[in-house]
C-alpha positions as CSV (number, residue, x, y, z in Angstrom):
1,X,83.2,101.2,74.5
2,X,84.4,98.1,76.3
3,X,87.6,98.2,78.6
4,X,88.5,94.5,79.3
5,X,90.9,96.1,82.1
6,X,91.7,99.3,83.2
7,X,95.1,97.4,85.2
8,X,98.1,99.6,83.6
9,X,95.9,102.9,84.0
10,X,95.6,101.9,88.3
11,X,99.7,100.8,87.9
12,X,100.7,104.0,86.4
13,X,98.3,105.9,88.9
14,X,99.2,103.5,91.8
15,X,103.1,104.2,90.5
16,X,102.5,108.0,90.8
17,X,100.8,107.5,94.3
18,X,104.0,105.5,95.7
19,X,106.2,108.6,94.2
20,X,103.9,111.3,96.0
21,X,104.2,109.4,99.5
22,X,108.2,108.8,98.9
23,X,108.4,112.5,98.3
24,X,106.1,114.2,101.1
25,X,106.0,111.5,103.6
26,X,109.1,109.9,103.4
27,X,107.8,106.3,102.9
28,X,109.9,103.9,101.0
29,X,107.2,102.0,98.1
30,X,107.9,98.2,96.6
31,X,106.0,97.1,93.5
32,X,105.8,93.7,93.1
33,X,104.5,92.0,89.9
34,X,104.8,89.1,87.5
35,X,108.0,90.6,85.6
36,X,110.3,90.6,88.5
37,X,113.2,88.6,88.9
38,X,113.3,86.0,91.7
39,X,115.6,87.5,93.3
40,X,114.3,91.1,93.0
41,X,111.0,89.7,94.7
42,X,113.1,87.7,97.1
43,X,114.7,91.6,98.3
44,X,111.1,93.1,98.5
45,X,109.8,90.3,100.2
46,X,112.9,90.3,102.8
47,X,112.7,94.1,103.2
48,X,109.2,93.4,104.7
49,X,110.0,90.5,106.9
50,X,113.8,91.5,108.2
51,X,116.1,94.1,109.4
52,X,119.4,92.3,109.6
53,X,120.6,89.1,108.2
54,X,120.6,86.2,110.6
55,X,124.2,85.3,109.3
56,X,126.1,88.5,108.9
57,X,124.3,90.8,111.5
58,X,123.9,93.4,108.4
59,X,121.3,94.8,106.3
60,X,119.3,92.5,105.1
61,X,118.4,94.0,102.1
62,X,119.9,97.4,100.9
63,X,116.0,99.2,101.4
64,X,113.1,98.6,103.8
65,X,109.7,99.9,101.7
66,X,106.9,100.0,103.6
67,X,104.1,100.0,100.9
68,X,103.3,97.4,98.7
69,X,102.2,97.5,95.1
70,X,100.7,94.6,93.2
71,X,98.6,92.0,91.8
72,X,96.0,90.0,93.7
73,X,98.0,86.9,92.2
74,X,101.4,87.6,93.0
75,X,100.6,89.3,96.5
76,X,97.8,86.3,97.3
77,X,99.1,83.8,98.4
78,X,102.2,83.0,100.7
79,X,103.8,85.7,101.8
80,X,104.3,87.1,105.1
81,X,104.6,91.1,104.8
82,X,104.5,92.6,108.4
83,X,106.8,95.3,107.7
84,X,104.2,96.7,105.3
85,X,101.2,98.6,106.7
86,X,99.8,100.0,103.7
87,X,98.7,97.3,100.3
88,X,97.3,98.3,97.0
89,X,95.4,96.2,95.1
90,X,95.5,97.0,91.7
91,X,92.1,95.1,90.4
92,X,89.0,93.6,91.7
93,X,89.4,89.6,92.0
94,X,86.6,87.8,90.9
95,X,86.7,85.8,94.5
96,X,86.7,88.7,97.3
97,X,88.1,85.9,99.2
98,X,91.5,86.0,97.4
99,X,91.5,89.9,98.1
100,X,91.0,89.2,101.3
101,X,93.7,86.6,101.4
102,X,96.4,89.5,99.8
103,X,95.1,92.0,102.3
104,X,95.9,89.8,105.3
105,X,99.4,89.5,103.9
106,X,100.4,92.3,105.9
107,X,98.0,92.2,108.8
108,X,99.2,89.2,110.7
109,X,100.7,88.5,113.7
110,X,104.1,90.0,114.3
111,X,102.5,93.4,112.6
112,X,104.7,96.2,113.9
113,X,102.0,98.9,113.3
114,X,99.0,98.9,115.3
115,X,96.8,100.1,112.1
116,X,96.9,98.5,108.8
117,X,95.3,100.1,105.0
118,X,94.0,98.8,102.6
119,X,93.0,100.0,99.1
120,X,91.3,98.5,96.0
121,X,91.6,100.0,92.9
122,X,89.2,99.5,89.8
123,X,88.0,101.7,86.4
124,X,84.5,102.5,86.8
125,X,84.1,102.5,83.2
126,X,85.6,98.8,82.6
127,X,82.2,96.8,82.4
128,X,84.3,93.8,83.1
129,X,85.6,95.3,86.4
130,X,82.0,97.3,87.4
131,X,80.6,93.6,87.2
132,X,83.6,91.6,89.2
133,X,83.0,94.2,91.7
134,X,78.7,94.1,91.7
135,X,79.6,90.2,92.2
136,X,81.2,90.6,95.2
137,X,78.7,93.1,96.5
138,X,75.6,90.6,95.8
139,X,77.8,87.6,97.3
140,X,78.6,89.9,100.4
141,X,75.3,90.9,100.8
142,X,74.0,87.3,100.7
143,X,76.5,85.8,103.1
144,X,75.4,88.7,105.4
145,X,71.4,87.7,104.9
146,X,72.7,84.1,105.8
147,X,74.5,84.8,108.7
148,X,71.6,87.0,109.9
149,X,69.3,84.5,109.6
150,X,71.7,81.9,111.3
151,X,72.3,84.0,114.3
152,X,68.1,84.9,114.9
153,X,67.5,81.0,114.9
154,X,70.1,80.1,117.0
């Protein structure tokens, strides 16, 4: 059986996650996806970057989640989320570079935590997924033999 993508299987289970840590550790969770409104991710976004608005020395934004939820292409690129110390990533990329890119999102300077997380979700039984993810592994593992090699002939 072939599972193209296991993506709304890691939402619900990344959905059901976010309510476990709102309900025994208090933290506030923001999912942000293709379907949102601009000014719903405008509020998300704002609730990572600011506490009080500039003009009216109030609440920014009504909430101030501190975990992120989403997509490798609507967290990727552009964003500035150092309120957040914890990001999900809901599928393997096939670039780990743009992963990478999402995950630094939130570690950057002006972090307020000292530690940041990071997870990556996939379905082990997606053969699609299994071979984004071997990809990555063989790239990463070449890039490594290269910069080995680079740094014994230098």
């Amino acid at each position: 059986m072939l599972f193209p993508t296991c993506f709304f299987l890691l939402y619900h289970l990344s959905l059901t996650f976010c309510q476990w840590l709102k309900e025994m550790k208090g933290y506030e969770t923001a999912l942000f996806h293709s379907d949102l409104r601009l000014a719903e991710r405008n509020d998300i976004k704002m609730g990572f970057q600011e506490d009080i608005d500039a003009d009216t020395r109030k609440d920014a934004v009504p909430y101030h989640p501190r975990i992120l939820v989403g997509t490798i292409e609507v967290l990727g690129i552009g964003h500035q989320l150092t309120r957040a110390f914890r990001i999900i990533l809901t599928e393997p990329d096939h670039l780990f570079s743009n992963e990478y890119q999402a995950i630094k999102r939130i570690n950057r300077i002006g972090q307020e935590n000292e530690r940041t997380y990071s997870y990556r979700l996939y379905c082990e039984k997606s053969e699609v997924e299994m071979l984004i993810v071997k990809r990555q592994d063989a790239r990463k593992a070449l890039h490594d033999a290269v910069l080995a090699i680079n740094q014994d002939g230098n």
